[in-house]
C-alpha positions in Angstrom: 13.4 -44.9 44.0 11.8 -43.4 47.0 7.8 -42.8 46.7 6.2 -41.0 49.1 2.3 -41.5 48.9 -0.2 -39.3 51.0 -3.1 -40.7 51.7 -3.8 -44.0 53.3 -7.2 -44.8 51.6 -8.1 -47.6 49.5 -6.7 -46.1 46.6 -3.2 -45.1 48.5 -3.2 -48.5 49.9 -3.2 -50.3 46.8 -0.8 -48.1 45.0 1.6 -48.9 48.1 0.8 -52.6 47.2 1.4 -52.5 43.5 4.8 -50.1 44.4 6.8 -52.4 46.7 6.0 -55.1 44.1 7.8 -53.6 41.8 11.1 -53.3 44.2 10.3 -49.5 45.4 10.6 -48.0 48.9 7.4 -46.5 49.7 6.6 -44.4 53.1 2.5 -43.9 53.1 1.5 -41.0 55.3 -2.1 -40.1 56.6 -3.5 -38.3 60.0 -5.9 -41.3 60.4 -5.4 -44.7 60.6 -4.9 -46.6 57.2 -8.1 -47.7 55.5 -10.4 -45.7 58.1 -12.5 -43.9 55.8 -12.8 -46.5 53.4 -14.1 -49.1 55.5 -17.4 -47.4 55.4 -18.3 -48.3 51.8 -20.6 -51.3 52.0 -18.1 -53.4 50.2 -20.4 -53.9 46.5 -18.1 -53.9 43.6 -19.8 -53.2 40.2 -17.4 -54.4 37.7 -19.9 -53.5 34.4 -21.6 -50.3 35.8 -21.1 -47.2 36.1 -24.5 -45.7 37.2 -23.1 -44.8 40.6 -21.1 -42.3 39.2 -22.9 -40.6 36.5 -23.8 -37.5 38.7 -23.3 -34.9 36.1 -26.8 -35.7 34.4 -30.0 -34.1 34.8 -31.3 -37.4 35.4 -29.0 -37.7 38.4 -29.6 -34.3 39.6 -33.8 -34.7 39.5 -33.1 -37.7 41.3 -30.7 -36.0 44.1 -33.7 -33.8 44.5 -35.8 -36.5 45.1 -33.1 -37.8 47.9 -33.1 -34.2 49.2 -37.0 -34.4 49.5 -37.1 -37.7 51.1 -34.6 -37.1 53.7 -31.9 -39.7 52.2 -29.6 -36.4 51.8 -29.4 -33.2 52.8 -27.3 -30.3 51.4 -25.5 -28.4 54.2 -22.6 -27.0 52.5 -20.7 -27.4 48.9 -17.8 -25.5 46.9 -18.7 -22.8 44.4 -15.8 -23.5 42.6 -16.8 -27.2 42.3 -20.4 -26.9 41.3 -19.1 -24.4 38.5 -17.2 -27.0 36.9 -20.0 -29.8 37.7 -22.5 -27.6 35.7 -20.0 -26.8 33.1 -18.9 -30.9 32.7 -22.9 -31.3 31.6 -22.1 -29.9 28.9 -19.3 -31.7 27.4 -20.2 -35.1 29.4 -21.4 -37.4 26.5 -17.6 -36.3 25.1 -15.9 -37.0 28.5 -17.0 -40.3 28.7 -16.8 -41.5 24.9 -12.7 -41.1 25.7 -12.5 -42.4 28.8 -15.3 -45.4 28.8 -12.4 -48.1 27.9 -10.2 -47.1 30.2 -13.0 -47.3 32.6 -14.0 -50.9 31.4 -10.1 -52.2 32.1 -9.7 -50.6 35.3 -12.8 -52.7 36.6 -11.4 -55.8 34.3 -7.9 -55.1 36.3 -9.6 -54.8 39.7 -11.9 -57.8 39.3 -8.5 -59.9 38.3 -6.8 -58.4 41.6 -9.8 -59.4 43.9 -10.1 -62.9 42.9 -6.5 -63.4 43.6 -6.0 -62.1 46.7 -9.6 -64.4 47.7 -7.7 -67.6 45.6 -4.5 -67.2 47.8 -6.6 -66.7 51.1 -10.6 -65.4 51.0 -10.1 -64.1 54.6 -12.0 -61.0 53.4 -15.0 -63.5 52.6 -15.3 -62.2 48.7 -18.4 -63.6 46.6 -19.5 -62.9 43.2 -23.2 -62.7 42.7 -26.2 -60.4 41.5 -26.7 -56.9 43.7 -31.2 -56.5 43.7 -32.2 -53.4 43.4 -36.1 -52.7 45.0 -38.0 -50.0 43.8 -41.6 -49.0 43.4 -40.8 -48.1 39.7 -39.1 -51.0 38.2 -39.3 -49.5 34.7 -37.7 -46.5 35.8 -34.8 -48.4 37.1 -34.6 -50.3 34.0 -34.2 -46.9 32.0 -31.5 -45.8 34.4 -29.5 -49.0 33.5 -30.1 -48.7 29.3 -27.8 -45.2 29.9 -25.3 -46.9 32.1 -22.5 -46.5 29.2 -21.0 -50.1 30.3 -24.4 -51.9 29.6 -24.7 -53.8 32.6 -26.3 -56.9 32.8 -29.8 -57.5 34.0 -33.0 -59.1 34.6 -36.7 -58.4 36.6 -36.8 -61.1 39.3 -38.9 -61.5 42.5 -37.4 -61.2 46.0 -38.0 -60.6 50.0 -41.4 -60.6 47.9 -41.1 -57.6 45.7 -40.1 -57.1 41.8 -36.3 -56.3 41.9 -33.5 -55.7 39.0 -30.6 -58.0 39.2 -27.5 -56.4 38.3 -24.9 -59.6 36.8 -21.2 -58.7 37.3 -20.8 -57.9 40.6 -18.9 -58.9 43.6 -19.3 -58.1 47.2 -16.3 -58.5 50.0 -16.0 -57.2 53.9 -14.3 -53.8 53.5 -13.2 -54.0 57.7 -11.7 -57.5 56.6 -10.0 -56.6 53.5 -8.3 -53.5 54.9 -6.9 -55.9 58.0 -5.7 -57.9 54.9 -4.2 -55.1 52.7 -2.3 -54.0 56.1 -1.0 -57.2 57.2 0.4 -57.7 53.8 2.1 -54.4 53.9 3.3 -54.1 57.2 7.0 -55.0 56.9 7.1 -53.4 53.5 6.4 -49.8 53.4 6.5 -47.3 56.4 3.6 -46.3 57.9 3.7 -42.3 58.8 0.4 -40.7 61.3 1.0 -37.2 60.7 -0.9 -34.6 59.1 0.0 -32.8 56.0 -0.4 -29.4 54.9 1.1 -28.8 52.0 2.9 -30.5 49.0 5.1 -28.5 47.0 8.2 -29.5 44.2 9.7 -32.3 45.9 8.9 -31.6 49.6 5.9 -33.1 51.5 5.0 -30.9 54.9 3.8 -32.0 57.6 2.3 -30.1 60.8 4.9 -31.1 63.1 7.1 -29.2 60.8 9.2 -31.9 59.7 9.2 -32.0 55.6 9.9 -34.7 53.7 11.3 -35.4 50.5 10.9 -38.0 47.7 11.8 -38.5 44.3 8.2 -38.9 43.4 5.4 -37.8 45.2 1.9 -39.4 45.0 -1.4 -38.1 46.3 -4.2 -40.4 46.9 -5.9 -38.7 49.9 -9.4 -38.6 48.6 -11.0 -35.0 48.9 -7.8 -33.0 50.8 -6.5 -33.1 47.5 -8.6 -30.0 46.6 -6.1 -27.9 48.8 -3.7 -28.4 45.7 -6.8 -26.6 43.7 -7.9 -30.2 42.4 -11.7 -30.3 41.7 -12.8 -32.8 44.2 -15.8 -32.4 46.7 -16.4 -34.8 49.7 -19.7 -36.8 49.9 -20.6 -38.3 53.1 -21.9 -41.8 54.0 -22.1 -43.5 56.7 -21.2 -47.5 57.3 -22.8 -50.1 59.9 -21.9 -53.4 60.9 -25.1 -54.8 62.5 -26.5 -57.5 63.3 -30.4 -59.0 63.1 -32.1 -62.1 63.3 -33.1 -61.6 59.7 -31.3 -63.7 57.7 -30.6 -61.5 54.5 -29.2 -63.8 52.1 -28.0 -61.6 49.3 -26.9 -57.9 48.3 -29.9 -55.1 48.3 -30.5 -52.1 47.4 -33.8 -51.1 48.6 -34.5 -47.6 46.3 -37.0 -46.5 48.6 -35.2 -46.6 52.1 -31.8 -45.4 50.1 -29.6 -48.2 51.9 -27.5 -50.7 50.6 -27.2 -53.7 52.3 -24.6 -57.3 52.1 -24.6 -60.3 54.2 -21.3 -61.8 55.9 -20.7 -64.6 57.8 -20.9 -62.5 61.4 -22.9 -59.4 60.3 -24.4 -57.4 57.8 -23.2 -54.1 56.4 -25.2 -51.7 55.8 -24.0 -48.4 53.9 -26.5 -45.3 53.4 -25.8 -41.3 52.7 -24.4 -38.7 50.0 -24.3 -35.7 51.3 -21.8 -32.9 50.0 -19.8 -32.7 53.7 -16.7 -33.1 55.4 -17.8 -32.6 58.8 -19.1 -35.0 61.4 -22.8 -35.4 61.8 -24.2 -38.1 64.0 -28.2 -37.1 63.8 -28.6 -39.0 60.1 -27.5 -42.4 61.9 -30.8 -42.1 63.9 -32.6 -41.9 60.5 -31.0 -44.9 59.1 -31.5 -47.6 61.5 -34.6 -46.3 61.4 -34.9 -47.3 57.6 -33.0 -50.6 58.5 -35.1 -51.6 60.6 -38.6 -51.1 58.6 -36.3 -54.2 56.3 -34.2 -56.1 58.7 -36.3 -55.5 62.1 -34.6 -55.7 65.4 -31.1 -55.0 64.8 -27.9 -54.5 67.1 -25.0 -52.2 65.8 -21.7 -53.4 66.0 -19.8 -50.4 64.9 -20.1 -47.4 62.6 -17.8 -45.8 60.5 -17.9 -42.6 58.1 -16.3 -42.1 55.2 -16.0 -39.2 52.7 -16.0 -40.0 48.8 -13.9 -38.1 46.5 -15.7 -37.1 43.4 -15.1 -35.0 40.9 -17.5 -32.9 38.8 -17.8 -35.8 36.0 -17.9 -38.9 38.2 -14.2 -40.1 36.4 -11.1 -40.5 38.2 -8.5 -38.6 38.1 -5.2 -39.8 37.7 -2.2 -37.6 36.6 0.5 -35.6 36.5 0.9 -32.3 38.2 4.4 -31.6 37.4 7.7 -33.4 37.5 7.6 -34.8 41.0 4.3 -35.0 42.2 1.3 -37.0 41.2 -2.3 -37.2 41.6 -4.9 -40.4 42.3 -8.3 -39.8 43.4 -12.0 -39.2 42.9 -13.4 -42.8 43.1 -16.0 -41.6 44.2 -18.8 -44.4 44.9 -17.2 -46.2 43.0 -13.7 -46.6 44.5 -13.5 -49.6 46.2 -14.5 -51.2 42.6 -11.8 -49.2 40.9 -9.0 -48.7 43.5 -6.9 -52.0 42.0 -7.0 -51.0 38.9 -6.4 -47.2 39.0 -3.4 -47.7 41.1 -1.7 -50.0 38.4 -2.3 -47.0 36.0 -0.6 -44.8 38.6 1.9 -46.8 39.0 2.8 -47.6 35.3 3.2 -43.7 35.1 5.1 -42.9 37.8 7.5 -45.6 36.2 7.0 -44.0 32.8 5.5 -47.3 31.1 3.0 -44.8 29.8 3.2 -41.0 29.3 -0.4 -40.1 30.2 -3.9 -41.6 31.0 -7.0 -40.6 30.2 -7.9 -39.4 33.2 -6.1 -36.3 33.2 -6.4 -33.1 35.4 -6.8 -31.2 32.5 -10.4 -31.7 31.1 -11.6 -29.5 33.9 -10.1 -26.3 32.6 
C-alpha cells in the first residue's frame, strides 16, 4: 500500500514511523523542513494531565484574560468560524470528555511506552522522567486547577529555587531539536522525503504548487493547523522556543506561573518555551519580552537559537483523528499537548488506516 502523509510535524513523523513498520511505502510531504515547527515545544511530556488542553472552560478563558492583561498573550487575529464552535463545545464539554477521557489516558500510556524505548535502545535525545514545579503566587489556586484535570494528576506542595511550588508526578522531559535529528535519522532510507507545498487534497489526489499531483491509496493529513483549508476546525496558537544558555544552573523542569515560561535543563542548554497566541504569522517583538522574563529567573543568558511553532487546537482541546472519506485521513490538533501524545495518536491512525478498528473517538463529527 502506498501512503502519502502531508505534514512533517511530530504527529506526521511518527505516523511515518509506525507506517514503514508495518511494511508500507510512505512519501511524507511538507513546505518546511521535517520537525521545524515542532522543535519549538519545550520538550515537557505530561503523561497523567490534561490541564494544558482544557481551553474550552470558563476557567481557562478568565485565565487567558489574565495572560492577555499581563502581556503573556496577545490576541491579534482568530477565526469566526472557530470561536463559534469553541463557544458552542462549552456547552457539551463535560460530555465530550466523559467519551473520550480513556482514549486519552492510552494514548499517553502508548506514548510513554514509545519514549522509553527509543531512550532504552539509545537516549541520544537525553530523555528523563521526573516532577515538572509549577511557581505561582497562588498555590491554592493551582491546586484547584489540578482537582479538574479529568486524569487526576499526581501532586504535592514542595519548596524550590526558594518558593512554594506544585509538583506534578508522571512526567517526562526530552530535547525536542535532538529527538527530531533522531526520528529523521531513523527514517531516512525508509520513507521519501517531499519539500513542496500543498494546496489542496481532494479523492485520491494530493496537489502540490508546482503543479505536479500525486496519488495514493490512502491519504493522511497530519499538518497541524493547514488542515483547516479542508474546513477542519483547527486554529493556530503561537509560541516561541529558545535554546539558551546561563550560568544558572537550573536543575529541574519549571514553570514559573507568573513570568508564563516553561523552562528544562539539558546537558548543553536550557529550553525555554513561552507564548499562545491565536496566530500564524511571524512576529519577532514578543521574543524581546521573553528573555526579558528569563532573565528576571535565570539572569545573564546567551541564545543559541529560536524557533516558532504553531499548535493545532481544536475548539475542545481533543485530537482529532479520523476519517474524511474513503481515501483520505485526518491527524491533528495536539495542541499543547502534542509532543506528549504524538506516539500514541499515530498508532490509532495507523490501526485505522489498516482497518484494525473502524473508528476512534476522536472523530470529526462532534463538531457539527
Amino acid at each position: 500500500m502506498d501512503v502519502i502523509i502531508v505534514g512533517g510535524g511530530v504527529y506526521g513523523l511518527f505516523i511515518a514511523y509506525h507506517l514503514v513498520n508495518e511494511g508500507l511505502k510512505v512519501t511524507l510531504i511538507d513546505h518546511n523542513e521535517p520537525g521545524a515547527w515542532s522543535k519549538a515545544a519545550v520538550g515537557i511530556l505530561e503523561y497523567n494531565m490534561f490541564s494544558a488542553n482544557m481551553i474550552n472552560s470558563m476557567s481557562y478563558m478568565m485565565r487567558y484574560i489574565k495572560m492577555l492583561r499581563s502581556g503573556e498573550t496577545e490576541l491579534r487575529y482568530i477565526n469566526t468560524g472557530w470561536l463559534r464552535i469553541y463557544l458552542r463545545s462549552m456547552i457539551r464539554r463535560r460530555d465530550i470528555f466523559d467519551k473520550a477521557i480513556n482514549a486519552v489516558k492510552n494514548i499517553n500510556n502508548y506514548s510513554r511506552k514509545i519514549y522509553r524505548a527509543f531512550a532504552e535502545e539509545k537516549n541520544d535525545f537525553e530523555y528523563s522522567e521526573e516532577p515538572l514545579y509549577e511557581i505561582a503566587k497562588d498555590i491554592e489556586k493551582i491546586i484547584k486547577e489540578a482537582r479538574k484535570d479529568p486524569l487526576n494528576p499526581k501532586y504535592e506542595i514542595v519548596e524550590i529555587m526558594g518558593r512554594q511550588a506544585v509538583a506534578y508526578h508522571d512526567v517526562a522531559k526530552l530535547s525536542t531539536d535532538l529527538f527530531i535529528k533522531r526520528l529523521l535519522k531513523d527514517l531516512e532510507k525508509k520513507i521519501f522525503f517531499r519539500k513542496a507545498f500543498v494546496w489542496d487534497v481532494h479523492k485520491d489526489a494530493v496537489y502540490l504548487d508546482n503543479g505536479e499531483i500525486l496519488r495514493g491509496e490512502k491519504i493522511i493529513v497530519s499538518a497541524g493547523y493547514w488542515a483547516s483549508t479542508l474546513g477542519i476546525p483547527i486554529a493556530p496558537f503561537k509560541g516561541y522556543g529558545l535554546r539558551i544558555r546561563s550560568s544558572f544552573k537550573l536543575r529541574n523542569m519549571i514553570y514559573s506561573d507568573e513570568k508564563g515560561i516553561f523552562m528544562a535543563p539539558f546537558s548543553r542548554w536550557i529550553k525555554i518555551s513561552s507564548r499562545f497566541d491565536p496566530d500564524s504569522g511571524v512576529e519577532t517583538r514578543p521574543l524581546r519580552d521573553i528573555i526579558r522574563r528569563s532573565r528576571e529567573i535565570l539572569g545573564d543568558l546567551e541564545v543559541i537559537d529560536i524557533s516558532i511553532g504553531y499548535r493545532p487546537c481544536t475548539p475542545d482541546g481533543l485530537p482529532i483523528i479520523d476519517r474524511i472519506n474513503e481515501k483520505i485521513y485526518v491527524s491533528t490538533g495536539g495542541c499543547r499537548l502534542g509532543w506528549t501524545q504524538a506516539p500514541g495518536a499515530a498508532k490509532i491512525m495507523v490501526d485505522l488506516v489498516l482497518e484494525r478498528i473502524r473508528e476512534t473517538p476522536f472523530k470529526l463529527n462532534r463538531f457539527i
